[in-house]
C-alpha positions as MATLAB code, in Angstrom:
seq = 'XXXXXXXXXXXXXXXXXXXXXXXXXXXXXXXXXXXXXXXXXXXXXXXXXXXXXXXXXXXXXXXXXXXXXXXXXXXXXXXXXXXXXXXXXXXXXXXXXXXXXXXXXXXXXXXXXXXXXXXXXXXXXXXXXXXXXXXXXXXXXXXXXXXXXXXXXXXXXXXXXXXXXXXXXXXXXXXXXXXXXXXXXXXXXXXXXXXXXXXXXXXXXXXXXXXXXXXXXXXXXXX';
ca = [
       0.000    0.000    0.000;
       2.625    2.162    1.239;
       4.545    1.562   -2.579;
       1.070    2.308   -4.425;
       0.855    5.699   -2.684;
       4.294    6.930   -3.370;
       3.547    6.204   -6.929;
       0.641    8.297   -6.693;
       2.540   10.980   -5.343;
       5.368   10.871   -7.817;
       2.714   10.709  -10.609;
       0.577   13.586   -9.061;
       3.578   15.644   -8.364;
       4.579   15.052  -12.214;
       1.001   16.064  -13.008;
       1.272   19.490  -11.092;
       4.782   20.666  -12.798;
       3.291   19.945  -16.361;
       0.569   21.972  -15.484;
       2.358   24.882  -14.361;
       4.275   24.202  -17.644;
       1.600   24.699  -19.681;
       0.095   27.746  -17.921;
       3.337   29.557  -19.169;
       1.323   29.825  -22.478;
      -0.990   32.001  -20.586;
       1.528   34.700  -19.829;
       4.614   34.352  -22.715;
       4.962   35.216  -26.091;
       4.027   31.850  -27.964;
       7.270   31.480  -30.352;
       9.172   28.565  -31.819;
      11.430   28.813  -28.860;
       8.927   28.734  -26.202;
       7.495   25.724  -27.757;
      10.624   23.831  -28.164;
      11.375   24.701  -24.510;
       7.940   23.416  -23.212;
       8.635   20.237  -25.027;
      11.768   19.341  -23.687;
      10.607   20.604  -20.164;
       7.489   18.029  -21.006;
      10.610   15.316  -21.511;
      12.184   16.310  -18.873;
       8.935   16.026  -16.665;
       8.210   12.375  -17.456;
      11.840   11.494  -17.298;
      11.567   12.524  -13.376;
       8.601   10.409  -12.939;
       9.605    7.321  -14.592;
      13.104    7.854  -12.840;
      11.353    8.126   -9.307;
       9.281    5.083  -10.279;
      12.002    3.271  -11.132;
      13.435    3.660   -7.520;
      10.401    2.779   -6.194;
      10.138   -0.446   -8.222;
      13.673   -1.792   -7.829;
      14.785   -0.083   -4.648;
      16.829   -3.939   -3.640;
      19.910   -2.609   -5.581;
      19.564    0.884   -3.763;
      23.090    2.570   -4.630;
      22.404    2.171   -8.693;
      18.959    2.671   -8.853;
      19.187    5.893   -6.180;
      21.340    7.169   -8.805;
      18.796    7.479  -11.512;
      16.198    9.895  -10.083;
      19.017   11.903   -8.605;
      20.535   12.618  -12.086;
      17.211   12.666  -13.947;
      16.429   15.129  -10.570;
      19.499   17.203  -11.555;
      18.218   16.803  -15.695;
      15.167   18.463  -14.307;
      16.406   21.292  -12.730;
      19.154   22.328  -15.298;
      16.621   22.199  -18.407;
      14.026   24.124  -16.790;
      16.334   26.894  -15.480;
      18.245   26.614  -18.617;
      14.947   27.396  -21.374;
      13.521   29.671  -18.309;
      16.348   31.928  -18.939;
      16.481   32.069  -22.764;
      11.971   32.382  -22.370;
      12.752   35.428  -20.365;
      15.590   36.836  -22.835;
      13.088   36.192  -25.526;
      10.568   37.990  -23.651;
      12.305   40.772  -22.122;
      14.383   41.814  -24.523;
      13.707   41.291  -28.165;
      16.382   38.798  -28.663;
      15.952   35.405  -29.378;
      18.050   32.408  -29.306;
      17.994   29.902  -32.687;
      15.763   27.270  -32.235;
      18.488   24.836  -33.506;
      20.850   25.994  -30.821;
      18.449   25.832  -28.034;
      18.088   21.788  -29.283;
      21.665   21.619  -29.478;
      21.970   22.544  -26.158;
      19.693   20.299  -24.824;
      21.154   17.546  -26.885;
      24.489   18.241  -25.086;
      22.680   18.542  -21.609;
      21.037   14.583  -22.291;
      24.215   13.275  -22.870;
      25.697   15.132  -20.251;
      23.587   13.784  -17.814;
      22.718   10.440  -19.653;
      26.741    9.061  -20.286;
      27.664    8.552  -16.386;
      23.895    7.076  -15.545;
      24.961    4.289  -18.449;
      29.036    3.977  -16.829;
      27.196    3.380  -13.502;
      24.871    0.687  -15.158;
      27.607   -1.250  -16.786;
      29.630   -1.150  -13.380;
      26.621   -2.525  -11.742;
      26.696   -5.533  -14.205;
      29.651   -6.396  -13.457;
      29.290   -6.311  -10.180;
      26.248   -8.179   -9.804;
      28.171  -10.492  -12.152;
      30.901  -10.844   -9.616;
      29.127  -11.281   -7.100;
      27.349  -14.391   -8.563;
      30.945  -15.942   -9.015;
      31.817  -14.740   -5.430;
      28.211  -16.569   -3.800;
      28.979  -19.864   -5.963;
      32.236  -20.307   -5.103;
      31.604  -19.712   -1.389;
      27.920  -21.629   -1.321;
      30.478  -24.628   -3.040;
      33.204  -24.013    0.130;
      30.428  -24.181    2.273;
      28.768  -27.696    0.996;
      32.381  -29.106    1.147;
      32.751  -28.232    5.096;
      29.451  -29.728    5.944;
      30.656  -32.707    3.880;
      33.199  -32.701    6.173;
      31.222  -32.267    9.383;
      28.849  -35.136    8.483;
      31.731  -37.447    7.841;
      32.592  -36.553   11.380;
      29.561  -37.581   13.024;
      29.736  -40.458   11.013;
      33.513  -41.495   11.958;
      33.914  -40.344   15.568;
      36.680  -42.528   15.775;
      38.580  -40.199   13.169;
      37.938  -36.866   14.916;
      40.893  -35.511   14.908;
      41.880  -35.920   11.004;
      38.892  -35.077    9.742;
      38.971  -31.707   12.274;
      42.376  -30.788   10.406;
      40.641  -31.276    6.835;
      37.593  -28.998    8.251;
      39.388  -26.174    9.581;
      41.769  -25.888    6.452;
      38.387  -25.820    4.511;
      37.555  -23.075    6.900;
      40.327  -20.727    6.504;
      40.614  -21.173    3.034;
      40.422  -17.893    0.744;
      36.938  -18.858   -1.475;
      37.945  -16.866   -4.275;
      40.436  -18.693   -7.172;
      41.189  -18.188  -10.419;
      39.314  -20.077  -13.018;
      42.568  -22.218  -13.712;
      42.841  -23.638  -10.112;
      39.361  -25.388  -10.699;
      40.777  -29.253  -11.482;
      41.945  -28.818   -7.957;
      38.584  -27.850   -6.172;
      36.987  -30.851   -8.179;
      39.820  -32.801   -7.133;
      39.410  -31.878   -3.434;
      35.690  -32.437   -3.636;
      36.027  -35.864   -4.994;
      38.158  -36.768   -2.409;
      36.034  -35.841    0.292;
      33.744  -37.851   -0.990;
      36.048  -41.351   -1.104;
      36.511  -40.741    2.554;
      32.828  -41.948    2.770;
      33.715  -45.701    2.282;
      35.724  -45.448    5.671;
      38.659  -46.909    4.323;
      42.272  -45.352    5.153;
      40.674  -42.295    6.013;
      43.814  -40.759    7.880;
      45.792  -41.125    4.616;
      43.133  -39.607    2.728;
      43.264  -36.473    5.300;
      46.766  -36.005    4.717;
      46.643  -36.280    0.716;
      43.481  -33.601    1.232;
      45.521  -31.237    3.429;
      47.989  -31.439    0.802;
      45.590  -30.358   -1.898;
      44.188  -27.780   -0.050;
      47.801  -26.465    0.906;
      49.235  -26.465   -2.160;
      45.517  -24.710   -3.841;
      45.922  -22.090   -0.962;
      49.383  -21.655   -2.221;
      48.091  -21.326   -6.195;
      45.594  -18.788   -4.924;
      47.872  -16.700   -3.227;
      50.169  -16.666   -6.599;
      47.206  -15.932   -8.618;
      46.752  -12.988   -6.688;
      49.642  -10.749   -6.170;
];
C-alpha cells in the first residue's frame, strides 16, 4: 500500500509541474522557442517520474537505482532553469536564441547527464556479475565443510583428522582463479572417497595437501 501511494505521489507531483508548464502559455509570447522549450521541459517532466518510479520499483539494488532519479532530478532542474532563462531573454528583450541551438543545447545537456547514468549501469553488471561468481564459489566451500562435518559424526573414531581437513576448509580464501578449478573438483572428490571409511587418515593427509598447495596457487594468482 505504502509503494502504491508513493507512486501516486510521484505521478501527481509530475502532473502538477506539467501543469504549471503549460500555464506559461498564458503569460509568454508563444514562439518557436517557447514551444521547443515546453517540449523538452514536457521530456524532462516524465523522465523525473519514470526515474522516481524506477526507484520505487527496484529499490533492492539501492546505490544504482538511487542514482537514476538523482541525475534525472538534476536533468530536471538544469533544463528548466536553462529554457527559463532564454523564455525570459526572448521575452524581455527582443532577442531570441535559434531554435536549432536551443536543441543543441539540450542535446548536449542529455548526454551530459545520460553518459555517467549508463558507466554506472555497466559497473553494476559487473558487479552483480561478480558477485554471482563470489556466492557460488563460497555456497560450493560451504557444501564441502558440511561434507566434512557429516563425515565426522559419522567417523567419531577419526575426529581428529577429519577436524584438520575442516578447519583448512575453513580458513581457506573462497575466491580462485578459473585455472585452479581441477583442484577444487579434485578436493571435492576426495572428500567424498573418505565416505567408504577406508584409510581415512591417509586420505586427510593427501586432502591437506591439496588444499595447501591450492591455498598456495591462490595466493600466486593474486599478487
Amino acid at each position: 500500500m505504502n509503494t502504491k501511494g508513493n507512486k501516486n505521489r510521484i505521478i501527481l507531483i509530475a502532473v502538477i509541474m506539467a501543469i504549471m508548464v503549460t500555464a506559461l502559455f498564458l503569460v509568454v509570447n508563444i514562439t518557436p522557442l517557447f514551444i521547443t522549450a515546453y517540449a523538452f521541459a514536457l521530456i524532462s517532466i516524465a523522465a523525473f517520474c519514470f526515474g522516481n518510479l524506477y526507484l520505487i520499483e527496484s529499490s533492492r539494488s539501492y546505490p544504482w537505482f538511487a542514482a537514476f532519479p538523482i541525475r534525472v532530478w538534476q536533468y530536471l532542474i538544469t533544463e528548466l532553469v536553462m529554457s527559463a532563462v532564454f523564455v525570459i531573454i526572448e521575452n524581455l528583450f527582443k532577442w531570441s536564441l535559434p531554435v536549432q541551438w536551443l536543441i543543441f543545447i539540450h542535446i548536449i545537456l542529455l548526454g551530459v547527464f545520460s553518459i555517467p547514468l549508463v558507466l554506472m549501469k555497466s559497473g553494476k553488471e559487473i558487479i552483480d556479475a561478480r558477485g554471482e561468481v563470489v556466492k557460488q564459489k563460497v555456497t560450493t566451500q560451504r557444501f564441502m565443510q558440511a561434507d566434512i562435518e557429516s563425515l565426522i559424526r559419522k567417523f567419531p573414531e577419526h575426529d581428529n583428522d577429519l577436524r584438520k581437513v575442516a578447519d583448512a576448509l575453513r580458513y581457506s580464501d573462497p575466491m580462485s582463479h578459473s585455472s585452479l578449478a581441477a583442484y577444487e573438483e579434485q578436493i571435492q572428490r576426495k572428500i567424498i572417497l573418505i565416505d567408504d571409511g577406508e584409510n581415512i587418515p591417509e586420505k586427510c593427509d593427501e586432502l591437506l595437501r591439496l588444499i595447501a598447495d591450492r591455498n598456495s596457487r591462490v595466493k600466486i594468482t593474486k599478487n
